[in-house]
C-alpha positions as CSV (number, residue, x, y, z in Angstrom):
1,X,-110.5,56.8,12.0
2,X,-110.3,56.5,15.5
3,X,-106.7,55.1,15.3
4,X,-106.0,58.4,13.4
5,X,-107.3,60.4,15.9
6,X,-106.0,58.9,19.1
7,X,-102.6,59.5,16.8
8,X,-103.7,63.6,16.2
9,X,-104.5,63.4,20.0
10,X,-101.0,61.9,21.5
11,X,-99.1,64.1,18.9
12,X,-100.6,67.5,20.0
13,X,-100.5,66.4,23.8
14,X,-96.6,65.7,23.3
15,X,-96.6,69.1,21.3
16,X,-98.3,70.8,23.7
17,X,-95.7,69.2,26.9
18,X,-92.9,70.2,24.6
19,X,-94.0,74.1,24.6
20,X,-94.1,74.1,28.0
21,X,-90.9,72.4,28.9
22,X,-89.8,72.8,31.4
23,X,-92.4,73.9,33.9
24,X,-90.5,72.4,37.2
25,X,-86.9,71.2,38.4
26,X,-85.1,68.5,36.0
27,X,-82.9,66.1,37.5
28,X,-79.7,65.5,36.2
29,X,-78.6,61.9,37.7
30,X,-74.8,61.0,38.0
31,X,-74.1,57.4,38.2
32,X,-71.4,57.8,40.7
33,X,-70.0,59.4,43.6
34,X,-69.5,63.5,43.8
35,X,-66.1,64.3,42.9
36,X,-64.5,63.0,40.2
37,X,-63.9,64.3,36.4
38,X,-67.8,62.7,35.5
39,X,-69.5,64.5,38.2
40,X,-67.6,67.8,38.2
41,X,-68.4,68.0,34.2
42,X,-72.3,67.7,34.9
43,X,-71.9,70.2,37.9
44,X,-70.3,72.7,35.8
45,X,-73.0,72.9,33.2
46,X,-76.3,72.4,35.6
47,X,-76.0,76.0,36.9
48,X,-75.7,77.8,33.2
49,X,-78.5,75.5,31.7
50,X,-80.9,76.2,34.8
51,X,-80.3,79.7,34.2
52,X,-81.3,79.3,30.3
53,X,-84.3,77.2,30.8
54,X,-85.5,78.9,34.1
55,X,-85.7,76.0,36.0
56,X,-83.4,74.4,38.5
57,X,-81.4,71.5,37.3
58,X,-80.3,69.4,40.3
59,X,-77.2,66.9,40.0
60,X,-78.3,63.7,42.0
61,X,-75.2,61.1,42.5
62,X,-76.6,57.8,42.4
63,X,-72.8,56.0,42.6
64,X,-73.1,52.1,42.6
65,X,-72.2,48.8,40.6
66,X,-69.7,51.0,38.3
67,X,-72.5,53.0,37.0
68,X,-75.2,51.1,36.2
69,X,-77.4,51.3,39.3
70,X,-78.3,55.2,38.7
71,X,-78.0,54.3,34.9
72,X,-80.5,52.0,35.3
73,X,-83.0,54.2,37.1
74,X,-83.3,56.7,34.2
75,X,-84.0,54.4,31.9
76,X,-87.2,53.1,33.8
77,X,-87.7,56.7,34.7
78,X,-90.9,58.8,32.9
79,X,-89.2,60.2,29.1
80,X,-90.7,63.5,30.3
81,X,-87.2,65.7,29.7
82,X,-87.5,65.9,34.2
83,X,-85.1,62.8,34.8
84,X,-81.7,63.0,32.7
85,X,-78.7,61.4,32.8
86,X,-75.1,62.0,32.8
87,X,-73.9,59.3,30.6
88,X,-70.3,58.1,30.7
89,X,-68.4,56.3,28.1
90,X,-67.7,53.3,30.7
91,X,-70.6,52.9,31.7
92,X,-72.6,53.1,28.3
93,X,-70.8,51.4,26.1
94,X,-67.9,49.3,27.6
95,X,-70.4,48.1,30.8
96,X,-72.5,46.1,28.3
97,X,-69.7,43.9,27.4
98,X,-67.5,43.1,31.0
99,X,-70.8,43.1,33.2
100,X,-73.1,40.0,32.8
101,X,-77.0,40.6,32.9
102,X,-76.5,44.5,32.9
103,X,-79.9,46.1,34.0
104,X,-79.9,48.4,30.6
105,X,-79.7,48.2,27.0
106,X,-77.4,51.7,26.0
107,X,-79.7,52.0,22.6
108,X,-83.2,50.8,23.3
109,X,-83.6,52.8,26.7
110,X,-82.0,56.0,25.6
111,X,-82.0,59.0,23.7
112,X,-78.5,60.7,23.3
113,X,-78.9,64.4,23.6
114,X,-75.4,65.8,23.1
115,X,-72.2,64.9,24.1
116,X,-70.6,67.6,27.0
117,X,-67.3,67.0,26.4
118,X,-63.8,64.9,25.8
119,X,-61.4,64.3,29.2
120,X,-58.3,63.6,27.4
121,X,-55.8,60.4,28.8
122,X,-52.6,60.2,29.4
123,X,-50.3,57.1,29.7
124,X,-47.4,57.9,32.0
125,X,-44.6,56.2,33.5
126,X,-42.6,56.3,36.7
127,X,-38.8,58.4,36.5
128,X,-37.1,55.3,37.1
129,X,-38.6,52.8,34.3
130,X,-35.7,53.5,31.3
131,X,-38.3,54.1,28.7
132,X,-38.7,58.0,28.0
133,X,-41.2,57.9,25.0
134,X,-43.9,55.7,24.2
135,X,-41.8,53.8,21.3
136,X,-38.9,53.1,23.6
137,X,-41.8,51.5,26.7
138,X,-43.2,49.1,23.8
139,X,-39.9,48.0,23.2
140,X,-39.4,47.7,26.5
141,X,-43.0,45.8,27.2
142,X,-42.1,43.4,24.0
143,X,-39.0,41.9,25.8
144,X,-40.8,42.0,29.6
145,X,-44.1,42.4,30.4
146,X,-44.5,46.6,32.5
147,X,-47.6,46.2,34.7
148,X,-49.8,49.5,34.3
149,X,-52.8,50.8,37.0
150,X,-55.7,52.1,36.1
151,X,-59.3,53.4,38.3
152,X,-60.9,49.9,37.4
153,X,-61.6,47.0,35.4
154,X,-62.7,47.4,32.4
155,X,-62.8,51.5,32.3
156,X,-61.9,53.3,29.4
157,X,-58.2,53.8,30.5
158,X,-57.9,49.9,31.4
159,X,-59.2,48.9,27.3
160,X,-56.9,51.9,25.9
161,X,-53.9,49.4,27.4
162,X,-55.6,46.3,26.1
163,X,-56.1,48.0,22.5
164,X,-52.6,49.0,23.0
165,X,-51.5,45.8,23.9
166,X,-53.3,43.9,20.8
167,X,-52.0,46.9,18.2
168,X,-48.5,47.0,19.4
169,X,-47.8,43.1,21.0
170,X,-46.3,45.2,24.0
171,X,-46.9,42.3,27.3
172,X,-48.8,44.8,29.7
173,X,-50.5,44.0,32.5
174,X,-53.3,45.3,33.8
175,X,-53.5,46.3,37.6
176,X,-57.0,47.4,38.3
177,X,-57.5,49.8,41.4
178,X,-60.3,51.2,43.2
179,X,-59.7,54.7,41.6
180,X,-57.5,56.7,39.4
181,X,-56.5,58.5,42.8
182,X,-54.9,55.1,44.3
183,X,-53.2,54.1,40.9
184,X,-51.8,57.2,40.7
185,X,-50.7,57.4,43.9
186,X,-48.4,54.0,43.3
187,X,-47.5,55.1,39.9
188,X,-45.9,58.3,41.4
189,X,-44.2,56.3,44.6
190,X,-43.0,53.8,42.2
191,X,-45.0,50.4,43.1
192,X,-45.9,50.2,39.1
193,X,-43.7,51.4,36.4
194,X,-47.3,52.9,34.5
195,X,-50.4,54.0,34.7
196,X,-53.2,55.2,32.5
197,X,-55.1,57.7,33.7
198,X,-56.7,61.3,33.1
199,X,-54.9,63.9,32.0
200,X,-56.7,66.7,34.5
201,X,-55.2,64.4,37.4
202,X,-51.9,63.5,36.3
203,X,-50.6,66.6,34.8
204,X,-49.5,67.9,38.4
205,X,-47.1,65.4,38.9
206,X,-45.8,65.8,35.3
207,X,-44.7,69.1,35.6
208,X,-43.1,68.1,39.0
209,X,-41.1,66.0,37.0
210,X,-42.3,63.2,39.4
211,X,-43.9,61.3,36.6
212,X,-42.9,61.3,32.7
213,X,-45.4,61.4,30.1
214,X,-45.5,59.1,27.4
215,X,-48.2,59.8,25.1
216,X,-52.2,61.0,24.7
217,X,-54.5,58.8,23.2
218,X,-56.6,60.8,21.4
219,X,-56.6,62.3,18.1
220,X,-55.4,65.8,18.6
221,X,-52.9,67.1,21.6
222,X,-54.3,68.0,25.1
223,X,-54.2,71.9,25.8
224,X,-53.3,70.9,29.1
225,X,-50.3,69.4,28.2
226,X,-49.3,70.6,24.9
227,X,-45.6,69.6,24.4
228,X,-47.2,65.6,25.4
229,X,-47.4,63.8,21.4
230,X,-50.2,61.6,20.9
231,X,-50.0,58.1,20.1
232,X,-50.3,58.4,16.2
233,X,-47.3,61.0,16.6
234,X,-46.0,58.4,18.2
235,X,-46.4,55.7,15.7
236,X,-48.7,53.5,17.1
237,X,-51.6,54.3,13.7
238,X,-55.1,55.2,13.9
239,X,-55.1,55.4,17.7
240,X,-57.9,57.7,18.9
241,X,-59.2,57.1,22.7
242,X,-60.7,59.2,24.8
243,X,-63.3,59.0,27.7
244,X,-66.4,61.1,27.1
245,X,-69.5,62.5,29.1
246,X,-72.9,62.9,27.3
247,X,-76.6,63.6,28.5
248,X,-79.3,61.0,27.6
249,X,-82.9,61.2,28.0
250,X,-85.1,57.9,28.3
251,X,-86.1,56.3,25.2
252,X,-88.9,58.0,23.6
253,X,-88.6,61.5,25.1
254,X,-90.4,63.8,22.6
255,X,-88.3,64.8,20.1
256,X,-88.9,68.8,21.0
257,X,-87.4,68.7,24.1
258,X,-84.3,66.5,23.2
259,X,-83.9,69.4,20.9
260,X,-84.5,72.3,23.4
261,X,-82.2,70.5,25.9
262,X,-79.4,69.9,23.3
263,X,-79.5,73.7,22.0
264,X,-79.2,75.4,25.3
265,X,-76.6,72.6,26.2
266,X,-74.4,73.6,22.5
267,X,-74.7,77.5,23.8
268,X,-73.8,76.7,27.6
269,X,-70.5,74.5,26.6
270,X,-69.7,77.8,24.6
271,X,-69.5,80.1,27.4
272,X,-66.5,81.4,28.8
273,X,-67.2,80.0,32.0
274,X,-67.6,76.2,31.1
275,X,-64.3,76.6,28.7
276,X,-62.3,77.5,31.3
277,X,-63.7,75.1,34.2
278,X,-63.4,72.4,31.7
279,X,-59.8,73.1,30.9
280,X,-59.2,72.6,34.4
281,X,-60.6,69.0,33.8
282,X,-58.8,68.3,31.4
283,X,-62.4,68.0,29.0
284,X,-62.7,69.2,25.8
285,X,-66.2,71.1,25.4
286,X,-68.1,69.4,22.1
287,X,-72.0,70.2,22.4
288,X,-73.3,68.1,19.3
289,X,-76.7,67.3,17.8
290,X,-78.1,64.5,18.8
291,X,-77.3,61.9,15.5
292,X,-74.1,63.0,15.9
293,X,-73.5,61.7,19.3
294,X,-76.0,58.7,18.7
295,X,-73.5,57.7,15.9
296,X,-70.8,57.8,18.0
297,X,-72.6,55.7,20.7
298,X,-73.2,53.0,18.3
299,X,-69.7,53.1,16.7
300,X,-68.0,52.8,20.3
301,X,-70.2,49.8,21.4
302,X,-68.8,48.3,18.5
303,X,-65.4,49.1,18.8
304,X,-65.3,48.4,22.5
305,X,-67.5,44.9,22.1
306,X,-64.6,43.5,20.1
307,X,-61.6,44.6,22.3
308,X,-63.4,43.1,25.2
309,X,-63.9,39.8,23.6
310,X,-60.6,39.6,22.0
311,X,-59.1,40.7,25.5
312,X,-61.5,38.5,27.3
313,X,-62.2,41.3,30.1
314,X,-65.5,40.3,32.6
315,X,-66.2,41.8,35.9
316,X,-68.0,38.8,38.5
């Protein structure tokens, strides 16, 4: 009986926190440094969603270790709904594999809430490498290996060139930089013949003609640069990559306000305002239910786990 009621007793108080979420300032931690496509996507939607829930929703930057040093911290944080994370596809699902002893474990300390959005890649090659599509590069890679840059080891960009590599037998080689900014910036002067990178930063130097677009990825065309085919256009089957940004609660968060927190978030990525702001980025607005992107976490960890392995990728 008393086992029943300390049950009744924890279920109303959880109820009751619920109703009266949120009653002061949520913090919305990015893993990583103010600026890029990870941090400017959680900006964009902190202002909208502090206007819907009345309270104001502070973007911390907690950069460090790729990620995992302000991923880590929400996961020990309270699962009150005041301590959120802006989860990245890198760092959640890809991080477990290349890093050894990560501080985290992606589906025991979170709760997915919804995924924000979809920044659409691009691979894309200097003027002067003779390959103008993606078929005529592979053919190119099969006969000599093409290095290719990318923001880091072990990023999203870096396995869509390993996956690449393994589903084509094209030789590339990776050439890991300390940002998207510095590969591209090679890339563009001609130091590498490639480089993998998003879409939002590239597409400048496209439409200078100064680099030459290859392919997307992902499933569908980017609206930022419609006329670019996608990979399975191109040939290469079943090729779907992009990087994503999500917000996670800690494990065990009451249920209520991982709902609350998802719906205002589906009406927010909606708006005219984010739409447009996230076109800039490149990002794709999305807003699902929770299961959904739970179900997508689980089928990239398992994805990404066996690329690593069979590309043998670990950061020391």
């Amino acid at each position: 009986m008393n086992h029943f009621l300390l049950g009744a007793l924890a279920a109303l108080t959880f109820c009751a926190q619920a109703q009266d979420y949120p009653n002061r300032p949520i913090r919305l931690i990015v893993p990583f440094a103010p600026g890029g496509v990870a941090d400017n996507s959680a900006r964009v939607v902190a202002e909208p969603l502090s206007q819907r829930l009345g309270q104001q929703v502070v973007v911390e930057n907690r950069p460090g270790a790729s990620g995992n040093i302000g991923t880590q911290q929400v996961a020990q944080a309270p699962a009150d709904g005041y301590t959120l994370l802006l989860g990245f596809d890198g760092t959640m699902v890809i991080n477990p594999f290349v890093f050894p002893n990560i501080p985290f474990d992606t589906l025991k300390d979170f709760a997915a809430v919804t995924k924000l959005g979809d920044a659409t890649l691009l691979l894309a090659a200097h003027p002067s490498l003779p390959a103008k599509t993606l078929q005529e590069m592979i053919e190119l890679a099969k006969k000599k290996p093409l290095a290719y840059g990318t923001s880091g080891t072990g990023g999203t960009p870096h396995l869509a060139g390993e996956l690449l590599k393994q589903r084509t037998g094209a030789q590339l080689e990776h050439v890991p930089y300390k940002g998207g900014g510095p590969a591209l910036t090679d890339a563009v002067g001609g130091q590498i013949p490639l480089v993998f990178t998003a879409i939002a930063s590239a597409q400048q130097y496209v439409r200078t003609n100064r680099l030459v677009a290859l392919g997307v990825p992902s499933a569908k065309r980017s609206s930022a640069l419609p006329e670019v085919p996608t990979f399975q256009e191109s040939g290469v089957a079943g090729f779907d990559v992009s990087s994503w940004t999500g917000i996670f609660a800690p494990a065990n968060t009451p249920r209520p306000i991982v709902e609350r927190l998802q719906k205002e978030l589906a009406v927010v990525l909606q708006s005219a305002f984010v739409k447009e702001r996230y076109a800039t980025l490149g990002i794709e607005p999305v807003g699902n239910t929770p299961e959904e992107f739970g179900a997508q976490v689980r089928a990239d960890l398992a994805r990404w786990g066996k690329v690593v392995k069979d590309a043998n990728v670990r950061v020391e």
